[in-house]
FIDODREN-544719 format. One record per residue (C-alpha): chain; x, y, z. Coordinates in steps of 0.25 Angstrom, whole numbers, plus 2048, in hexadecimal, padded with zeros to 3 digits. Layout:
% residues N
+------+-----+-----+-----+
: unit :   X :   Y :   Z :
+------+-----+-----+-----+
:    A :   X :   Y :   Z :
...
+------+-----+-----+-----+
% end
This chain:
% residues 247
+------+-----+-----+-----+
: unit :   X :   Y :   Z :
+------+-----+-----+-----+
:    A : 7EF : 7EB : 82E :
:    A : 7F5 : 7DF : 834 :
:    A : 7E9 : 7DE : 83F :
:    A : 7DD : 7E0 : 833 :
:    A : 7E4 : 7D3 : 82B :
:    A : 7E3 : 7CB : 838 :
:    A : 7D7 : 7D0 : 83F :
:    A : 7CC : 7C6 : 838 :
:    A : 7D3 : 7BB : 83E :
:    A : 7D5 : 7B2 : 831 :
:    A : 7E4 : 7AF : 833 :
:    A : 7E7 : 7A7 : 824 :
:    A : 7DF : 7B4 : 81E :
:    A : 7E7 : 7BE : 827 :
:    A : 7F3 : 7B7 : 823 :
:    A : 7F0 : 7B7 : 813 :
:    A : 7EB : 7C6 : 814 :
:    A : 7F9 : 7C8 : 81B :
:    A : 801 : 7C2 : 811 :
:    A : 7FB : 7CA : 807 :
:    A : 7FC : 7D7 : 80D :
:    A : 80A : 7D7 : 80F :
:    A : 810 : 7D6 : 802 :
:    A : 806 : 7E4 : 7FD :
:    A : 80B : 7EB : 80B :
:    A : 81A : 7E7 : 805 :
:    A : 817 : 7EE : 7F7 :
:    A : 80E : 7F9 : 7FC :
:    A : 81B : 7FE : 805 :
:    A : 826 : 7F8 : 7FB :
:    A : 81F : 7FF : 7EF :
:    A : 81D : 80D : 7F7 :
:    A : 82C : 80C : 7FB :
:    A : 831 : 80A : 7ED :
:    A : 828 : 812 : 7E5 :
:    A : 82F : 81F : 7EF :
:    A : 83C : 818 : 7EA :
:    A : 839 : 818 : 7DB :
:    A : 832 : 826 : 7DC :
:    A : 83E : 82D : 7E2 :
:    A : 847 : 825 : 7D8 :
:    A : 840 : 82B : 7CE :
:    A : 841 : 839 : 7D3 :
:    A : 850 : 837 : 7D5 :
:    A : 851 : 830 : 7E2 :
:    A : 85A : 823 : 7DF :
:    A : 85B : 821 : 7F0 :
:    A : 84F : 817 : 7EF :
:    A : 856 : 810 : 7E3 :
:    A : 862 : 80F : 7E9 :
:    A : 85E : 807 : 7F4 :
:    A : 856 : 7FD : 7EE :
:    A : 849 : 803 : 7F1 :
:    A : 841 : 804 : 7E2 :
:    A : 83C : 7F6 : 7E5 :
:    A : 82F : 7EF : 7EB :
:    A : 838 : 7E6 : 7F3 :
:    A : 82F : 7E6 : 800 :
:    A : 83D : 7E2 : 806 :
:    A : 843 : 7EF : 801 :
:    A : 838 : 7F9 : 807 :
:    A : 832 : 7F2 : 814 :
:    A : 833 : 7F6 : 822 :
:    A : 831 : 7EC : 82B :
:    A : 829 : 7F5 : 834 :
:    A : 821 : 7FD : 82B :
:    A : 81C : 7F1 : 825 :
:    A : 819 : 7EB : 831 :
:    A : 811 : 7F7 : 835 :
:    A : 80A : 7F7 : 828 :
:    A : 805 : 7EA : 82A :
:    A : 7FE : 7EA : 838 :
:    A : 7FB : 7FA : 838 :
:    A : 7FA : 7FE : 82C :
:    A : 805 : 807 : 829 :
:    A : 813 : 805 : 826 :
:    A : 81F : 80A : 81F :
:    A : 82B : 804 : 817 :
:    A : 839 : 80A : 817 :
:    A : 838 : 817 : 810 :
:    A : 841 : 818 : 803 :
:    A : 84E : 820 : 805 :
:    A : 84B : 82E : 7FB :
:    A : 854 : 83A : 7FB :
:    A : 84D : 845 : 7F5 :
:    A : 85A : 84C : 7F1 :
:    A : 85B : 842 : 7E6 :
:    A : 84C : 847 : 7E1 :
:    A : 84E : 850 : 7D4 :
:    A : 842 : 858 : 7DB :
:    A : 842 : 854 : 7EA :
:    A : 833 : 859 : 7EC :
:    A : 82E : 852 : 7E0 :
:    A : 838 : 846 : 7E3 :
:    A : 831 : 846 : 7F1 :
:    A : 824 : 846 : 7ED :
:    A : 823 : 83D : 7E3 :
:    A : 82C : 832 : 7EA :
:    A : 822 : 833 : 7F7 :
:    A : 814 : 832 : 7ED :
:    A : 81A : 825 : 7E6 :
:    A : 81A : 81B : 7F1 :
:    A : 80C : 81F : 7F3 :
:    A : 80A : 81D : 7E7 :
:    A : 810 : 810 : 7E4 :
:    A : 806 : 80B : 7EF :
:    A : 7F9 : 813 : 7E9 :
:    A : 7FC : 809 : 7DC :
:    A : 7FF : 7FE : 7E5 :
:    A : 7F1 : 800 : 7EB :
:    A : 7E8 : 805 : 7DE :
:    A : 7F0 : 7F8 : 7D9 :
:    A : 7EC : 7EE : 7E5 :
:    A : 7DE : 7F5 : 7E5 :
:    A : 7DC : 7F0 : 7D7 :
:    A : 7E2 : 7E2 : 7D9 :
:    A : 7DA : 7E0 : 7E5 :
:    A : 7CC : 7E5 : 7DE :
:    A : 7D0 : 7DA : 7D2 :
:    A : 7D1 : 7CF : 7DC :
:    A : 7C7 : 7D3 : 7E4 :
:    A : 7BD : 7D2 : 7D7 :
:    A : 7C3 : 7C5 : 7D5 :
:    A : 7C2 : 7C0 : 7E2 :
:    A : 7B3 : 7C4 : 7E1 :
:    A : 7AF : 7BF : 7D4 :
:    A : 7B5 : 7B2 : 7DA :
:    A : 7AC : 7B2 : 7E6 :
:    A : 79F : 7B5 : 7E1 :
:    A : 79E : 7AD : 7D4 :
:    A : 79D : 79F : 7D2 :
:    A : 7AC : 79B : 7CA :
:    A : 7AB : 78C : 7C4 :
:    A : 7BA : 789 : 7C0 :
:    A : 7C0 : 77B : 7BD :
:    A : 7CD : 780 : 7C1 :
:    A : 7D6 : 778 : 7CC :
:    A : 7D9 : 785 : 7D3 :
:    A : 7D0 : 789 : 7E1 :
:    A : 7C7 : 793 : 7DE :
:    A : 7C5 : 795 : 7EC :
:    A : 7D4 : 798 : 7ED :
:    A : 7D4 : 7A2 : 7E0 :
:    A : 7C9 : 7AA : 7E7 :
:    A : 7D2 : 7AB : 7F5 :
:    A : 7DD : 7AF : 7EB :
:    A : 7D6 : 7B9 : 7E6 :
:    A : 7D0 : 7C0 : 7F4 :
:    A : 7DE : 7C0 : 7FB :
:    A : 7E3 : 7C7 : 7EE :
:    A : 7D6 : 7D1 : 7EF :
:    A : 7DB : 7D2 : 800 :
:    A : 7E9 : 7D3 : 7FA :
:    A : 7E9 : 7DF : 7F1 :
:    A : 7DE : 7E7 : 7FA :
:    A : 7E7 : 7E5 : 805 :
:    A : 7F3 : 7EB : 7FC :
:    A : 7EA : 7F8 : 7F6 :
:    A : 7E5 : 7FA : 805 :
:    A : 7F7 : 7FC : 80A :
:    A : 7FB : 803 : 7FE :
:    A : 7F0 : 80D : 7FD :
:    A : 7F3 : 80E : 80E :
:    A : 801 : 810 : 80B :
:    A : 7FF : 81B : 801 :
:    A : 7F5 : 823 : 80A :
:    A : 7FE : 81F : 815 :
:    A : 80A : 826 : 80E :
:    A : 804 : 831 : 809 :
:    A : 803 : 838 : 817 :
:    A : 809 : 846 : 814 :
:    A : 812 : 846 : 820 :
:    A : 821 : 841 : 820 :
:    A : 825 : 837 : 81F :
:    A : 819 : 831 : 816 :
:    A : 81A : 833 : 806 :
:    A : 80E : 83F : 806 :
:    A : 81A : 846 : 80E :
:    A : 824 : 845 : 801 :
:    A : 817 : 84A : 7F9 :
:    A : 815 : 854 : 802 :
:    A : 822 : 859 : 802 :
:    A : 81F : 85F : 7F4 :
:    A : 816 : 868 : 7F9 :
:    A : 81D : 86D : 808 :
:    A : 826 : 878 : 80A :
:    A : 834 : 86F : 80C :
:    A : 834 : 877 : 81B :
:    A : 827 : 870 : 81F :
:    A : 829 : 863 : 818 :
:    A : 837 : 860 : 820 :
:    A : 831 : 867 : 82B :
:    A : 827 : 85B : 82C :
:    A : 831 : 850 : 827 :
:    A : 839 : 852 : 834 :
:    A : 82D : 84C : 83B :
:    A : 82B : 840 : 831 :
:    A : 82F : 835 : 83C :
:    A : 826 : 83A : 846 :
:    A : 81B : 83C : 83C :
:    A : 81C : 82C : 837 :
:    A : 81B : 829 : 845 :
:    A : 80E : 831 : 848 :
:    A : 808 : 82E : 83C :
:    A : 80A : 81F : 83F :
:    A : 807 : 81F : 84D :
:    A : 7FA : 826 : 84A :
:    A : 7F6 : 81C : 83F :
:    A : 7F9 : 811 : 849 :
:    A : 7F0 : 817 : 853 :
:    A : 7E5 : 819 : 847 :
:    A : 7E7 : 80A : 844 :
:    A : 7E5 : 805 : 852 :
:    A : 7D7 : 80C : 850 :
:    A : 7D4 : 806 : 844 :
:    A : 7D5 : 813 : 83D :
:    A : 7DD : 813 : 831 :
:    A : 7DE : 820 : 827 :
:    A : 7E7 : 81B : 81C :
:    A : 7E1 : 80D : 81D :
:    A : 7D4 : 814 : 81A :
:    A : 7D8 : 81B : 80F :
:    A : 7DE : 80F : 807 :
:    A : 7D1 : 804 : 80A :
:    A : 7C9 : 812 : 803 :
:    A : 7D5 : 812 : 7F8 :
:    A : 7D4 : 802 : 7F5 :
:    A : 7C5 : 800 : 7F8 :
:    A : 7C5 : 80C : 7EC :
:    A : 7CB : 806 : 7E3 :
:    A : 7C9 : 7F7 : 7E7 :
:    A : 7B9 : 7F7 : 7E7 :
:    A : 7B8 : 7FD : 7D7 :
:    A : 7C3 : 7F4 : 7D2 :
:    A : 7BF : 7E5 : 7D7 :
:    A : 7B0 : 7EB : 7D2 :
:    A : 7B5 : 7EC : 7C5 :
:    A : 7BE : 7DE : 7C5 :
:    A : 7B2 : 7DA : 7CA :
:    A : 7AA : 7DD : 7BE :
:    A : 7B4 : 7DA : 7B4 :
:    A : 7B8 : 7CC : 7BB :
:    A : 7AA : 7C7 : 7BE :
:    A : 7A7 : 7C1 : 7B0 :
:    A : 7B4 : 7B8 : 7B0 :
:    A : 7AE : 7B2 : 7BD :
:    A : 79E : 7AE : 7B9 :
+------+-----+-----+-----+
% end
């Protein structure tokens, strides 16, 4: 990710881009984390509460590793939140719902950031291809930069959460679709596989990492599909609806 910011060789814009990427990197994982916290809260859990984890605090959630990986390969992690399925009034369901919510926090960090993006994109548009006669001391030409580095903002921050949830939702420990899956294993099998988690994360990410030194990126595939889907539609639509305020 890191080496696609920097490749076109603008420094001030690979700076800006940068700066903007990081905070959505920080509440994609944060918001992941703590949505896991809250779900096995709900289910009975307190484990999470307990130690301070029901929070977006980037500070509270962050590994220093994972998120460096994140942002020059791609992937990445944050500390896992601490859950004690003895606490679970129905562990399986427990389990299964706490794994689902972190990806779902970031499916409604993505559709969210989809939106947001396709709203200033419109405007951003509207900007650059009609001619605006204001008497206002304010730059125009500054408003319109404003409004692309939001659009390159909130893109950016749909393309990581909707990587991160397809990312996570890899049936096999110690990814979320493995707590999912765990509802529909025989307990046998499901532990049998668990014993392997470590070396499975390893694989997986050393296979990914091969893949990205090629250029070849599944999960990244999937969410550019997912945010052009829903980006191209909404910013038409802003477009149509904004496009009188600007003639």
């Amino acid at each position: 990710m890191l080496f696609s910011i920097l490749e076109d060789g603008d420094l001030q814009s690979a700076l800006i881009s940068l700066l903007l990427i990081l905070p959505m990197m920080a509440l994609a994982l944060s918001a992941h984390e703590a949505a896991h916290g809250w779900m096995a809260y709900k289910c009975g859990d307190p484990t999470a509460y307990l130690m301070g984890r029901l929070t977006l605090n980037p500070l509270k959630h962050l590994d220093p590793l994972g998120f460096l990986f994140l942002l020059i390969f791609g992937y990445g992690w944050a500390k896992p939140v601490r859950i004690d399925a003895r606490n679970f009034r129905n562990p399986r369901r427990g389990m299964a719902l706490t794994g689902a919510a972190g990806p779902g926090a970031n499916l409604i960090l993505g559709l969210l950031c989809a939106v947001l993006g396709g709203f200033f994109y419109a405007l951003y548009y509207c900007r650059v291809v009609t001619t605006v006669s204001t008497a206002s001391i304010t730059d125009p030409g500054f408003l319109t930069n404003c409004m692309y580095w939001l659009y390159n903002m909130f893109v950016n921050g749909a393309m990581i959460n909707f990587l991160f949830m397809v990312f996570n939702l890899i049936p096999v420990p110690p990814f979320d679709g493995s707590r999912i899956a765990f509802v529909f294993l025989p307990n046998k099998l499901y532990f049998g596989i668990m014993k392997y988690e470590r070396q499975i994360m390893m694989g997986m990410l050393i296979a990914l990492l091969v893949l990205s030194r090629f250029g070849i990126s599944p999960f990244g595939w999937i969410a550019s599909k997912l945010t052009v889907g829903i980006l191209e539609p909404v910013s038409n639509l802003f477009f149509k609806l904004l496009l009188p305020a600007f003639t």
